[in-house]
C-alpha positions as CSV (number, residue, x, y, z in Angstrom):
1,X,15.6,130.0,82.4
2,X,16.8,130.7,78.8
3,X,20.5,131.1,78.3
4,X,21.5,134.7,77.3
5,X,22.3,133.8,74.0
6,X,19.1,132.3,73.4
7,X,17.1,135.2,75.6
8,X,18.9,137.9,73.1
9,X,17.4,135.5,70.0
10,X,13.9,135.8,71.7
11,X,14.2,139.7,72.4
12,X,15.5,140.4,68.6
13,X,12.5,137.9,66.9
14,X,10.0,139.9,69.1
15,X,11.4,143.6,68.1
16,X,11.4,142.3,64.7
17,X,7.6,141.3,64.3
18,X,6.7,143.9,67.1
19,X,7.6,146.4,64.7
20,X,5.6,145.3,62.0
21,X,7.9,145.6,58.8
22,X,8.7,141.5,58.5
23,X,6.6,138.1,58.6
24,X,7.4,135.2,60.5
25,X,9.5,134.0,56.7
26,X,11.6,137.2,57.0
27,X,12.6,137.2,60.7
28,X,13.8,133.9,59.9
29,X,16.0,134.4,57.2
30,X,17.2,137.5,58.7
31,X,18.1,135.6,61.7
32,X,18.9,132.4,60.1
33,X,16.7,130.1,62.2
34,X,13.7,127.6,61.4
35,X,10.7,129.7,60.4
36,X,8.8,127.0,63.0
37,X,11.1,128.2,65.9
38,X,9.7,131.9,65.0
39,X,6.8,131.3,65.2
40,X,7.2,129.0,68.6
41,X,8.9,132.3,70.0
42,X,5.9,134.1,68.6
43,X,2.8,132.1,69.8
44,X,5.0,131.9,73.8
45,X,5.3,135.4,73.9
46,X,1.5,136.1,73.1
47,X,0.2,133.6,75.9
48,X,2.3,135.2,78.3
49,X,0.9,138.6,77.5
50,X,-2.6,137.3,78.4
């Protein structure tokens, strides 16, 4: 299991392309993390939907 900080950077990257106003580039300037890791979050997220 995540650690809260880390659950809280999932949940924000999420809202942030969820919403539909910012690219993978933007989320991760906005939260100063690897545009990779984004995208990491991103791709987990989506295969869990399924």
């Amino acid at each position: 299991m995540p650690s809260l900080s880390r659950q809280i950077l999932i949940e924000r990257v999420l809202q942030l392309w969820h919403d539909g106003r910012h690219d993978t580039y933007a989320i991760a300037v906005l939260l100063e993390i690897d545009e990779r890791e984004v995208c990491l979050i991103i791709e987990q997220s989506e295969r869990r939907a399924l």
